[in-house]
C-alpha positions, 0 to 999 in steps of 0.5 A: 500500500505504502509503495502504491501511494508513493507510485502515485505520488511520483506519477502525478508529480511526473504528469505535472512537470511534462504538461507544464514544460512540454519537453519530450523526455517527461512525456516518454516517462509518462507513457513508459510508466502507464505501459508499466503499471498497465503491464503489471495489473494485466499479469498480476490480473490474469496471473491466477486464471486458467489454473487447477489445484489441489492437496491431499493429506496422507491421513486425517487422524494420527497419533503424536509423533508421527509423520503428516504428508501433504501431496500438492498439485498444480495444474496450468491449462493456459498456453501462457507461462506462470512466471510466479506463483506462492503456494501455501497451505495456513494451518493450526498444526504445530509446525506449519506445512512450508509453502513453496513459490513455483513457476508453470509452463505453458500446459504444464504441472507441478506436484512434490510432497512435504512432510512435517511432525505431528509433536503434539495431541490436538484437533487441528485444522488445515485451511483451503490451499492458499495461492498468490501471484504479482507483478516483479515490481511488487505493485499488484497482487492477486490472492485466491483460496481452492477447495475446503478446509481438513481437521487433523486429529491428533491422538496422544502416544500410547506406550506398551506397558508388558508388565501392567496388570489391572489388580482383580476385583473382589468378585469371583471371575476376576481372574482367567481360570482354567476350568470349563464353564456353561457360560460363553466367554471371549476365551474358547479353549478346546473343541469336543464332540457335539451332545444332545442340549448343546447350544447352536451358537457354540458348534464349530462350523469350519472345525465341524466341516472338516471333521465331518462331525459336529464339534462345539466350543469350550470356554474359559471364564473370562476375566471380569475385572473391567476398568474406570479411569479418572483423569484429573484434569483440574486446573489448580494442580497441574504445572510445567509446560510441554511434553514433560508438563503433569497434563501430557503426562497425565493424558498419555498414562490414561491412553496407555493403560486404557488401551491395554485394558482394552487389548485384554478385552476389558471394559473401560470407562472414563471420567475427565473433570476438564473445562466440562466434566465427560463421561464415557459409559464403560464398553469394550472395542475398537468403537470403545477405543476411538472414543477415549481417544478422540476424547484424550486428543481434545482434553487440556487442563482446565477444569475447576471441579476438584478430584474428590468431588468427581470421584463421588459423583461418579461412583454410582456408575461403578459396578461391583468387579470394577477397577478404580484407576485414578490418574492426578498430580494432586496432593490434597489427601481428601480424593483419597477417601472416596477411592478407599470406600469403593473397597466396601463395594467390591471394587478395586483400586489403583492410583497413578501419581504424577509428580508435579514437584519434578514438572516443574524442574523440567519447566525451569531447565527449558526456559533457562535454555530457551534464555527465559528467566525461571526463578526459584521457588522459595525454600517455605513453599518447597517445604509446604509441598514437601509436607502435603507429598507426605500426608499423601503417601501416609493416606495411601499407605493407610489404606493400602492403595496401590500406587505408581508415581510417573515423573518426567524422563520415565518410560510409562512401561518402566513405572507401570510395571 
């Protein structure tokens, strides 16, 4: 804009000074000039014409740490070269998708692929391909937006955990045992002859077929022990910032260990008291899966409903044989109470700490490297903290929870074991 005031500026001052002393020289400035900004409008004007784009996103829904590649294709159908053309793609996502500037012959393509990480959990969006041409003397340009927008939905990192076991409910079936049951289960053990009174649904019909006589199935009981995370998301007890923050530690503990239920063909559900309180009712499944996950790509912390409360207000949707598995940072002891009550019902328990003491260490070295300042904290809030550590482990202990602290720099599998 500034450039075109001042373009104009010079013309006008030029116009004056040939009509007022005629001499040829300002009049063949005059004409040059209207020849050269009337080119550069034309090309500018025409630049975008006559053009076919397009993206492609190798995939809408990942899992952080994994490589998004994005396919471009430009197409000119003029029989006039494309001497300029910028193509980007805006996005949300963390590391931008790069644009590329491109010249197109006359009937010619271009296409190339760029590739960038997905570094963190999110919905993301990618706006419609970008374009963008001018004139070489920058005085014009020309803007247009092809085709619609795509959400990208980042899933968190799931870790195996080999050595993590939900401890059985204090009911029987709790645990696999190697006994026939009437009863059809996940676990088919054995095949034996078909006998009057059988059940159709449970005759092996390929093993039948290839025997020439009708097999049936025999189960195992199967394990029942199903299990319910809570995620405490509130926002007064989280700290650091990043990967190593107690909510990115928080949310991939809580996909690990319900994909691993799940893998053991358990039911999972999920209490999340972030920004809204969400609930996912207990089932199995790939379906299941998906929906803790969507929901765990979405969630941040921000919640304002304490622990505990979340805790009692959702016990009633616990059911005898259930797992309790509750995630937190907090070290306020009165969550820990509840938890202890559901033992009286028949359901056990399980806590997973995260340690929000060494989140905020980790917080501090990163500013410190980026050239930020991270002031120490003082000694009287460290002994606070310190203290309130204690209480929680003494109630824990109390009542004999089981307990698994997460920290920074640990795998999951390490302390999940």
């Amino acid at each position: 804009m500034v450039r075109r005031v001042q373009l104009l500026v010079a013309a006008l001052v030029l116009l004056v000074a040939a009509l007022s002393t005629g001499a040829p020289l300002l009049f063949f400035l005059v004409y040059l000039g209207i020849i050269v900004v009337g080119g550069s409008y034309v090309v500018t004007r025409f630049g975008l014409a006559d053009l076919e784009a397009g993206y492609v996103l190798d995939r809408l829904h990942a899992r952080a740490g994994d490589m998004l590649r994005a396919t471009y294709t430009v197409r000119n159908t003029s029989r006039l070269p494309k001497l300029w053309l910028e193509v980007h793609n805006p996005t949300t996502l963390p590391i931008a998708l790069p644009g590329q500037a491109i010249t197109i012959g006359p009937r010619g393509e271009r296409s190339w692929s760029v590739h960038v990480p997905l570094t963190r959990r999110g919905h993301f969006r990618v706006d419609p391909l970008a374009l963008r041409t001018g004139d070489p003397l920058g005085l014009f340009e020309s803007n247009a937006a092809i085709g619609g927008y795509s959400t990208v939905v980042v899933y968190p990192r799931v870790e195996v955990l080999p050595g993590w076991r939900v401890p059985p409910a204090f009911v029987e079936g709790s645990h696999a045992e190697k006994v026939r049951t009437p009863h059809v289960t996940p676990t088919a053990t054995s095949l034996r002859e078909y006998v009057p009174g059988d059940a159709y649904n449970r005759i092996h019909w390929k093993a039948s077929a290839r025997q020439g006589e009708l097999l049936v199935k025999e189960f195992e009981l199967e394990q029942t022990a199903d299990a319910w995370i809570f995620l405490d998301l509130e926002r007064a007890v989280q700290t650091g910032r990043g990967e190593e923050s107690t909510v990115e530690l928080a949310v991939r503990a809580a996909a690990s260990i319900a994909a691993k239920a799940l893998l053991e063909n358990r039911a999972v559900g999920m209490t999340v008291n972030g920004h809204r309180q969400a609930i996912i009712p207990a089932d199995r499944g790939a379906r299941q899966h998906l929906k803790i996950m969507q929901l765990l790509a979405a969630v941040e912390g921000d919640g304002t409903t304490p622990l505990a409360e979340s805790l009692v207000s959702a016990a009633g949707r616990l059911r005898r044989g259930m797992t309790a598995i509750v995630i937190t940072p907090s070290l306020d002891p009165s969550w820990v109470r509840p938890i202890a009550a559901l033992r009286t019902r028949g359901i056990g328990s399980v806590v997973v700490t995260v340690d929000a003491a060494a989140a905020e260490q980790v917080e501090r070295a990163e500013r410190r490297r980026v050239g930020e300042t991270a002031p120490e904290p003082d000694a009287a809030a460290v002994e606070q903290r310190a203290q309130r550590a204690r209480a929680l482990r003494h109630a824990l202990a109390e009542y004999e929870l089981r307990v698994h602290a997460v920290a920074p720099g640990r795998g999951l599998a390490e302390v999940l074991a």
